[in-house]
N, C-alpha and C positions, 0 to 999 in steps of 0.2 A: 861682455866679460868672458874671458879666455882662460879654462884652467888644465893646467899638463898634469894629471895625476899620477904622484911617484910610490903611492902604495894605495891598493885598493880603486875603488871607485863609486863615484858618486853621485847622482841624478841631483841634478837643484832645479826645486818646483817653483814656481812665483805667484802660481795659485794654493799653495799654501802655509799656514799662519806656522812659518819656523822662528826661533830666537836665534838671532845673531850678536856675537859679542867678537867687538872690534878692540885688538891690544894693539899701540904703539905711541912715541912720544908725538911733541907737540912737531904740529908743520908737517908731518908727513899723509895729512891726505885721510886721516881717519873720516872726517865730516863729508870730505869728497866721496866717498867709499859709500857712506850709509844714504848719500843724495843718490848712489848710482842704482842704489840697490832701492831706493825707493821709485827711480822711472821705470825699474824692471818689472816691480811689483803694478805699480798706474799702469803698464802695458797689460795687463791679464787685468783692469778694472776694477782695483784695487782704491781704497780712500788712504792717503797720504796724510795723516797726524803728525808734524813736527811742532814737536811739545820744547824739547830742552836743546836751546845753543847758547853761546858763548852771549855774553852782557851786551855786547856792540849789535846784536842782531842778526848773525849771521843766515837764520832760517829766510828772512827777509829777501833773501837772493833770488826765494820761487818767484816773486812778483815781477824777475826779468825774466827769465828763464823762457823756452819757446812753451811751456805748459800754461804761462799767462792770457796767452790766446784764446785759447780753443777750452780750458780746464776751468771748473767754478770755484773758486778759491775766498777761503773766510777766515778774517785775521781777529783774533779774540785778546779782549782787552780784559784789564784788571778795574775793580771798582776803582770810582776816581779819576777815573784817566781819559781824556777828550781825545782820538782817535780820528782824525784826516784823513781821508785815501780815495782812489777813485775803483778799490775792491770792498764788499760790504767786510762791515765791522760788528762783532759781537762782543757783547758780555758773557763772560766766561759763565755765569750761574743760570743765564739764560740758554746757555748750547741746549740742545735739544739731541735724542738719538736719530731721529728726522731728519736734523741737520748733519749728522754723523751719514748716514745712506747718502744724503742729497747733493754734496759736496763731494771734488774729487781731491782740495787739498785743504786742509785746515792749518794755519800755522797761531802759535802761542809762541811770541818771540818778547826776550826778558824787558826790551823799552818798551814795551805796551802795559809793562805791570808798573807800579810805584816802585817798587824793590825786591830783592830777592824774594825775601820772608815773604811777601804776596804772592809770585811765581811760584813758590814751593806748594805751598797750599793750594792756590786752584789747580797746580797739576796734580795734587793727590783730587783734589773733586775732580778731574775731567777723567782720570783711570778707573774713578768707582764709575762713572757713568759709565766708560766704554764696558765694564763690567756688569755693566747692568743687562749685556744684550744677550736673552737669552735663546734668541735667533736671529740671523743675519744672512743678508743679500750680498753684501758686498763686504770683502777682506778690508782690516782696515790694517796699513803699516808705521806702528808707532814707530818714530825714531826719538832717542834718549843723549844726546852730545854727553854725555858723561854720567856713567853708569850711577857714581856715587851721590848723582841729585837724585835720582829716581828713592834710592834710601832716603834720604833730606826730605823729601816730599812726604815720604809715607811718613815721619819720625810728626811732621807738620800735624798729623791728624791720630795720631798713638798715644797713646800715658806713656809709651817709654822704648827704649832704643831693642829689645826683647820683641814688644807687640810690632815693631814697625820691622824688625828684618822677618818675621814669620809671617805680615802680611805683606811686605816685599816679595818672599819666595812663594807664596800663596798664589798670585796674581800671574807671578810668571809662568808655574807649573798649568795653572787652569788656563792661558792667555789662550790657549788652542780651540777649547770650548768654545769662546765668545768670539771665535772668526777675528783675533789680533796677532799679527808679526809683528815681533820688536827687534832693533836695530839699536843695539848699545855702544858704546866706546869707553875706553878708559885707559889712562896712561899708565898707570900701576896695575899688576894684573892682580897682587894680594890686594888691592883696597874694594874690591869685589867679594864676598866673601863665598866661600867651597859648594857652598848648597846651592849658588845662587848659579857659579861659571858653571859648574854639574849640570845643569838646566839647559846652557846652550845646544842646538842643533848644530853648530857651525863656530868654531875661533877662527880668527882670522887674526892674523900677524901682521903688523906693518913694522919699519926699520925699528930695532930695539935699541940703538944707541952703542956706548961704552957699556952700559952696564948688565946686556946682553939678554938672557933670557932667564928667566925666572927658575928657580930649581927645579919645579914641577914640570917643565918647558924641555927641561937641558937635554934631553931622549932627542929633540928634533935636531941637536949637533951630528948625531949618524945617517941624517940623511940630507942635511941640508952646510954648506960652508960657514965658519961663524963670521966670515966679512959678509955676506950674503943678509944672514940676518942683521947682521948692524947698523948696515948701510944701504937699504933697497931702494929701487927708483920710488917716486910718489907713485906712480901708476901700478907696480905689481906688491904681492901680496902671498903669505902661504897661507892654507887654510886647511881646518882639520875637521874630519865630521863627527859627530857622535858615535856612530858605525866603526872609526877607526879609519876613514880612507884621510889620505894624504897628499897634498897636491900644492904644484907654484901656480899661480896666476895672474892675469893680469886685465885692467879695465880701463875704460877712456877716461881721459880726465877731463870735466867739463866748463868752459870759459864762463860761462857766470856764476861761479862762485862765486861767493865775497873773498875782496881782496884786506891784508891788512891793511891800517889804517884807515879803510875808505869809512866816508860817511855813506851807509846804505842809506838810512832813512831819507837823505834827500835826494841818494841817488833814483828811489823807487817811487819817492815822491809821498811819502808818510808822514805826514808832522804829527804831533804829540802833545800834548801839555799834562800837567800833573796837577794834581788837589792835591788837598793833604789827605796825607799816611791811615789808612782805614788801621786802627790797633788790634792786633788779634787775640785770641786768647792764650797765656804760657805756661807751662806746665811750670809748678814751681813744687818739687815733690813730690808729695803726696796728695797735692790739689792744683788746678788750673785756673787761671783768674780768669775775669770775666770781660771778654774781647766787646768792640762797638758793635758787633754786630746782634749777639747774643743781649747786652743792656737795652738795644730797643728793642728787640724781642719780650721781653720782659717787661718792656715799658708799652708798648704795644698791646699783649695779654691782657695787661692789669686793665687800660681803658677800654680791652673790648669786656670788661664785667667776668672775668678769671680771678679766685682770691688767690691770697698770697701764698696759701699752701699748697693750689690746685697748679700753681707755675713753676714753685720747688720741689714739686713730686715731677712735672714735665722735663724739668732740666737740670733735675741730679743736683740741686741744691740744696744749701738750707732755706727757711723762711727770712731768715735775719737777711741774709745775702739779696734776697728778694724784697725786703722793705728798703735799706741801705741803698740799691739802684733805683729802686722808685723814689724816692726822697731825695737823694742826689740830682735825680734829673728834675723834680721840682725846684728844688734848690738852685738849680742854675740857671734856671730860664728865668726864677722870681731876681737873680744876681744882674745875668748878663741879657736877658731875653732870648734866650737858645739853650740849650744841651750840645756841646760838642761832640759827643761820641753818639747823640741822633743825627747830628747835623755831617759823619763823616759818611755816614750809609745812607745818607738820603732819605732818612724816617721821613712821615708826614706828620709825626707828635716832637719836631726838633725843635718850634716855638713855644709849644703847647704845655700848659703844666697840666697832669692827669691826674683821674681820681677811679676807685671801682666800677665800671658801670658804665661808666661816664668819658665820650671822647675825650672832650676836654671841659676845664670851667672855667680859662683864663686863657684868653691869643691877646700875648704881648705888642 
């Protein structure tokens, strides 16, 4: 990476944890961009996190990539989901910060999850873990293919769109602490919001289209051409630091990316299969309903001899709420011989009708 600086100047470290935020439209090399900046990071022993890409998989491209050799890489999957590969495979509630140190690339790509709504979610768990590190060996480089999931994730695990952009910017400002560089993208530079771009060490500009540069932006017309910005090659880029220095640049573009339409998964050789839809829990107001995973939780407690009111004081219920799931799940196994919502997490009480105390008093 080559950069000409036209005001100021600027040291870029790759041993340490800066935020980058990548603006421009689609096809112009964003994703290529934060791939480049993450082998620059892997070169100073850095762990490689790509959490958010595009539906089709694109993060999936590391598994050709010449870092598939020589690099330990671990591909995490969403509950439910049967996972093929001849690189190990994890479940995402199983990641460990062990596995975070031990690993030089971990990839979370969107066909390994059932659906979005599951994607969102375990990337808000896998950011409270990487948060969890209250010392570290090794830098770890999130990258985010679009800024506005990293919000959708945090909203996943929030009462409300308030608590999730203030633990959004929480995360970002403290990311330095726990040894993380992130590497964002986004096509709209307002669908980020003020507190958040404020944060970046580094914008970085790819071609803006027709509809040019952002008000906030429109200062860099006195130093830059506006066919320049409109229209730039994929490979170069402007970039601006927090400091204020100013510079064109430009970096290689590298041949195993994913291409449109290709089918990655069979070109890296990943097959896949799906169960059914683990349900989560939704925020409906002023309360959130009770997800599969949470019901056997609950149904779980009561047969390890937990009462009813000692499981509603644990998980911010009421009591009614907590007999209603326990008798539901009786009720369904006495109907169908199973509980569906034990049967979608893999409970060990999904045949079982339960009582106080008591595993079970009936396997259908």
């Amino acid at each position: 990476m080559k950069i000409r600086w036209a005001r100021g100047n600027e040291t870029i470290s790759f041993t340490r944890p800066s935020t980058w935020f990548c603006l421009g439209l689609r096809g112009t090399a964003k994703s290529s961009f934060l791939e480049h900046l993450a082998m620059r990071y892997m070169e100073k022993d850095a762990v490689v996190f790509d959490m958010f890409a595009s539906r089709d998989g694109e993060n999936l491209a590391w598994l050709r990539s010449p870092y598939a050799k020589d690099k330990k890489i671990l591909l995490l999957r969403g509950e439910n989901v049967d996972v093929q590969s001849s690189f190990p495979v994890k479940a995402v509630e199983s990641l460990t910060l062990n596995d975070v140190e031990n690993f030089d690339i971990i990839i979370s790509a969107s066909p390994l999850h059932l659906n979005p709504d599951q994607e969102f979610y375990n990337a808000a768990r896998l950011t409270d873990l990487l948060y969890k590190r209250l010392h570290y060996k090794r830098l770890v480089y999130l990258t985010v293919r679009e800024a506005a999931n990293f919000y959708y994730s945090r909203l996943k695990v929030s009462d409300n769109q308030v608590a999730a952009k203030a633990n959004m910017i929480y995360m970002i400002r403290e990311a330095r602490h726990v040894g993380l560089a992130l590497g964002l993208d986004s096509i709209r530079y307002y669908a980020i919001d003020i507190d958040i771009r404020n944060l970046a060490d580094f914008t970085v500009l790819k071609s803006q289209g027709v509809q040019g540069l952002a008000s906030d932006l429109q200062w860099l017309y006195s130093f830059f051409d506006p066919s320049v910005i409109r229209n730039m090659p994929k490979q170069n880029f402007i970039i601006i630091s927090k400091t204020g220095a100013l510079g064109l640049g430009q970096f290689p573009y590298h041949e195993w990316h994913k291409e449109e339409r290709e089918d990655i998964l069979a070109n890296v050789g990943v097959k896949v299969e799906y169960g059914e839809a683990v349900e989560e829990g939704e925020l409906k107001g002023t309360f959130k309903t009770v997800g599969d995973k949470e019901h056997a939780e609950i149904v779980s407690s009561y047969a390890l001899g937990s009462g009813m009111e000692k499981i509603a004081k644990d998980k911010g219920r009421s009591t009614r709420t907590i007999s209603v799931h326990v008798n539901s799940h009786n009720s369904a196994i006495q109907r169908a011989g199973f509980c569906p919502q034990c049967k979608r997490v893999n409970s060990k009480h999904f045949c079982e009708t339960v009582q106080r105390g008591k595993e079970s008093i009936d396997k259908s």
